[in-house]
N, C-alpha and C positions, 0 to 999 in steps of 0.2 A: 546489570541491565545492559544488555545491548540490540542498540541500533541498528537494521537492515534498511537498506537502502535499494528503489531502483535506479538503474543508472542512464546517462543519457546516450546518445549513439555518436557524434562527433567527433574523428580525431583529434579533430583540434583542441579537447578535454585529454586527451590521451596522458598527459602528467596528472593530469587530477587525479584522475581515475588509478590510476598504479599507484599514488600515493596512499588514494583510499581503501585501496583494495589490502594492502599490507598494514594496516592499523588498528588500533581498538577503542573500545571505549568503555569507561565505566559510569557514565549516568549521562541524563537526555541533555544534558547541560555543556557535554563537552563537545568539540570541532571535531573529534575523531569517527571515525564510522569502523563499527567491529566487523564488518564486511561488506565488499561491494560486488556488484555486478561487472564485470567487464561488457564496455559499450555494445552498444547496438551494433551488430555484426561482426562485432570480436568476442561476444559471451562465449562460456562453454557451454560445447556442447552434450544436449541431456542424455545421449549416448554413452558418457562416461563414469553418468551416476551411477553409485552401485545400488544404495537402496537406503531406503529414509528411515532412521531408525529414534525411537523415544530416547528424550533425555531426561524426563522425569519430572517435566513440568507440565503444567496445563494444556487441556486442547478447549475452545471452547462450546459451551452446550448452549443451545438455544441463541445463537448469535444472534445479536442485536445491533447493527449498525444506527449512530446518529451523524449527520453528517453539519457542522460547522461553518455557514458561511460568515468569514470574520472578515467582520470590517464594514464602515457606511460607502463604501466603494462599492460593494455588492447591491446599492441603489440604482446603474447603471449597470446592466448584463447584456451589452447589445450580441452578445456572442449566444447566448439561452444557454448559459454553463448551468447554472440552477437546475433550471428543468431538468436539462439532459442528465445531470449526474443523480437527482431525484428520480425519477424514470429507469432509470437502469437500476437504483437499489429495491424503485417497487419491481422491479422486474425480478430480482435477481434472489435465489433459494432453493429453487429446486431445478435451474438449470442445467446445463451439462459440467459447467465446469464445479459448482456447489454439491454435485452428487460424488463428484472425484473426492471431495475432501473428507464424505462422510467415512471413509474407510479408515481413518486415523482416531486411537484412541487416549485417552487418559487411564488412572485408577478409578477414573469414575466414569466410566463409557466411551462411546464415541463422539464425534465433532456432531454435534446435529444444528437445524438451523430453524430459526422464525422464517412463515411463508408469506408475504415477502420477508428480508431480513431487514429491509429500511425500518426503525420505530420511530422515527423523527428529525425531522430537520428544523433548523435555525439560525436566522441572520442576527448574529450579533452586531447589529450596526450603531451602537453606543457611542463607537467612535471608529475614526480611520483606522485598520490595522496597518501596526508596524512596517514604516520600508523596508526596511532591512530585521524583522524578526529572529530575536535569538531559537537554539532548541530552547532554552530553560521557558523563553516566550510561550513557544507552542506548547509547551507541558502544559505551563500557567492556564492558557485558552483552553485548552480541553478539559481541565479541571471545570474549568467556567462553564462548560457546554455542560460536562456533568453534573453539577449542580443545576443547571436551569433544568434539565432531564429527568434529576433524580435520580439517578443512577451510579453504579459501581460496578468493580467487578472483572475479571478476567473474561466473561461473555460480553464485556460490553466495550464495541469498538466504534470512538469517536475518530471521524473524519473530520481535522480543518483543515477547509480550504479556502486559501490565501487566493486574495484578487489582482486583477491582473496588474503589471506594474512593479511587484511588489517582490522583494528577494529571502524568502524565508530559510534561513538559514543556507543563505551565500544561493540561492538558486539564481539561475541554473548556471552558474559560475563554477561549482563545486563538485559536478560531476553525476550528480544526482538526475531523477524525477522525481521521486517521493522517496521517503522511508517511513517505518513504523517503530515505534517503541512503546514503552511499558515505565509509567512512571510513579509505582506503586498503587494507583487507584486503580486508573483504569489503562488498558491499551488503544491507543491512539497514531493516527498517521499522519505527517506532514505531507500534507496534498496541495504542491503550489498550482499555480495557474501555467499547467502544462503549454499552453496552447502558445503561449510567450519562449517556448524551446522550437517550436516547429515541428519539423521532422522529427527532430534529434530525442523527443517524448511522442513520437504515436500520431504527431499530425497529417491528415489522409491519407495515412498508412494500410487502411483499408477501405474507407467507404466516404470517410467527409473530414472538415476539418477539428471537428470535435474526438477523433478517436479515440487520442489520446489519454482522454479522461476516464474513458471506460477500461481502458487496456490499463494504466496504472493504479486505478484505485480498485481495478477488478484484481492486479498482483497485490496489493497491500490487502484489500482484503483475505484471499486465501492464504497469505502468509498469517495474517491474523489469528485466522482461523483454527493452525494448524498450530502456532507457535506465539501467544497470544505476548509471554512476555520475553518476546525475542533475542532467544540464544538455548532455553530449556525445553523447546516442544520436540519438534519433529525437523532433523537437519540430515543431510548427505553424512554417510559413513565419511567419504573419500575426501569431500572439498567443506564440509562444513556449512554449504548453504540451504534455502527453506524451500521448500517444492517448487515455489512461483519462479524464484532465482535459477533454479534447472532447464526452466522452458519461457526462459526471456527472452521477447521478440523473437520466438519461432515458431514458425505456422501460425500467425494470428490470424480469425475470423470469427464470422460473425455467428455469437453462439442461437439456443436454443430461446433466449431471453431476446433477440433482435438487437444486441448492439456487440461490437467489434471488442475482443476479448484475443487474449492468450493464453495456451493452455495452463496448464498446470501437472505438477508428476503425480505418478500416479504408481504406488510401489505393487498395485495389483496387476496391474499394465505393464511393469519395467519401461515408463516411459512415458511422456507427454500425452495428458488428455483434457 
C-alpha cells in the first residue's frame, strides 16, 4: 500500500520535503510517504512527463466521494469549510477537470463518475478529533465514515477532514497538504484543515481564502480516481507519480464547476488539463 502525498510550498519545509520525497512506505500506519511532491514552486515540471502508464490495478467506476467531517470542533466552522468543500463535490463530475480522468482504464473499463460525485457527508462529532492523529487514526475514521455510509470498495472515496487546530499526521510540519491511501476497505484521504498552511496549501491563491480546499482535495480526488489504491493504477513512466502530482500548483484556476482547481495530466493532451 502506498501513500501519495500533496505537498506544501514553503522553503522552510525544504528538509521535510527531500526527506519525504526519498522514502517509502508499506501500510497507512507508517511515518514514511512512498512519494512526495516537491513544494510549491519547486514541483516538477509536467513537461517532463512522458506518459502515464497502467499498473495493473484499479481505476475507479462510478466514483463516489463521502466526505468526513471529524470531530465536535466542526460545531464551530466560522470559516464555512463545510459548505464550501460540500458545494464543490455537489459541483464536481462532469467538470473539466473529472472529464480528463475519464480517459484512463482498468480490465474493467474506464474511470467514470457519479453526477454529482459527492454521495454524502457527515460530521462525526462524537467526540473531539485527535490533536495530533496518527495515519493508523485516520484509516481507523474512515473505516468509521464507511460504516456509517455503508459502503466499500475501491469506487468509494472517503474524505476526512480534520478541523482546524488539529495536526493529522504531523500536518503541516511534515511537508504535506493532504495524501491518500488505500487501507484494504476503502480508499481514503487525509484532508487537514489546509487553511492553517496558508499560502503554503492554496490559500488565496486564486480567488479567496478558502482555495485551498478545493485545489487539494480536488488533487486527491483525481489521484483517487485514477490510482484508487495508490501505487497500482496509473503513474508517470519516468518519475513514478499520479497525474494530480504532474500538474501541482501549475496553472491553477477556476474550473467549469465555479471553484479554483488544478489541472490534472492528461496522456491524451501530453500535458496538463
Amino acid at each position: 500500500m502506498g501513500r501519495r502525498i500533496l505537498s506544501l510550498g514553503p522553503v522552510a519545509i525544504a528538509a521535510a520535503a527531500l526527506t519525504l520525497a526519498s522514502s517509502t512506505t508499506a501500510s497507512a500506519g507508517s511515518t514514511q510517504h512512498r512519494a512526495a511532491i516537491p513544494m510549491r514552486g519547486h514541483q516538477q515540471a509536467a513537461a517532463l512527463a512522458t506518459h502515464l502508464t497502467w499498473n495493473g490495478g484499479p481505476v475507479e467506476h462510478n466514483t463516489r466521494v463521502f466526505l468526513d467531517f471529524w470531530g465536535s470542533q466542526w460545531s464551530s466552522d466560522r470559516n464555512g469549510v463545510q459548505s464550501y468543500l460540500t458545494n464543490f463535490f455537489n459541483a464536481t463530475g462532469s467538470d473539466t477537470m473529472s472529464n480528463v480522468l475519464t480517459q484512463y482504464t482498468d480490465s474493467s473499463g474506464k474511470v467514470s463518475l457519479s453526477h454529482p460525485v459527492l454521495a454524502g457527508a457527515w460530521n462525526d462529532n462524537a467526540s473531539a478529533a485527535p490533536r495530533n492523529a496518527s495515519a493508523n487514526s485516520i484509516s481507523t475514521e474512515a473505516n468509521k465514515a464507511a460504516s456509517h455510509f455503508g459502503v466499500s470498495g475501491a469506487s468509494v472515496d472517503i474524505i476526512v477532514v480534520s478541523p482546524s487546530g488539529t495536526h493529522p499526521d504531523g500536518f503541516p510540519n511534515t511537508g504535506f497538504c493532504a495524501w491518500h491511501d488505500w487501507n484494504g476497505r476503502v480508499a481514503f484521504t487525509n484532508m487537514p484543515y489546509v487553511l492553517d498552511a496558508g499560502s503554503s496549501c492554496g490559500a488565496n491563491s486564486v480567488s479567496g481564502q478558502l482555495d485551498g480546499f478545493s485545489i487539494v482535495a480536488g488533487h486527491e480526488y483525481a489521484e483517487a480516481a485514477t490510482d484508487p489504491q495508490a501505487g497500482n493504477g496509473w503513474l508517470d513512466n519516468s518519475s513514478g507519480e499520479e497525474n494530480a502530482d504532474l500538474c501541482a500548483w501549475i496553472d491553477l484556476y477556476v474550473d467549469s464547476n465555479g471553484f479554483p482547481v488544478q489541472g490534472t495530466w492528461s496522456n491524451a493532451a501530453g500535458g496538463c488539463r
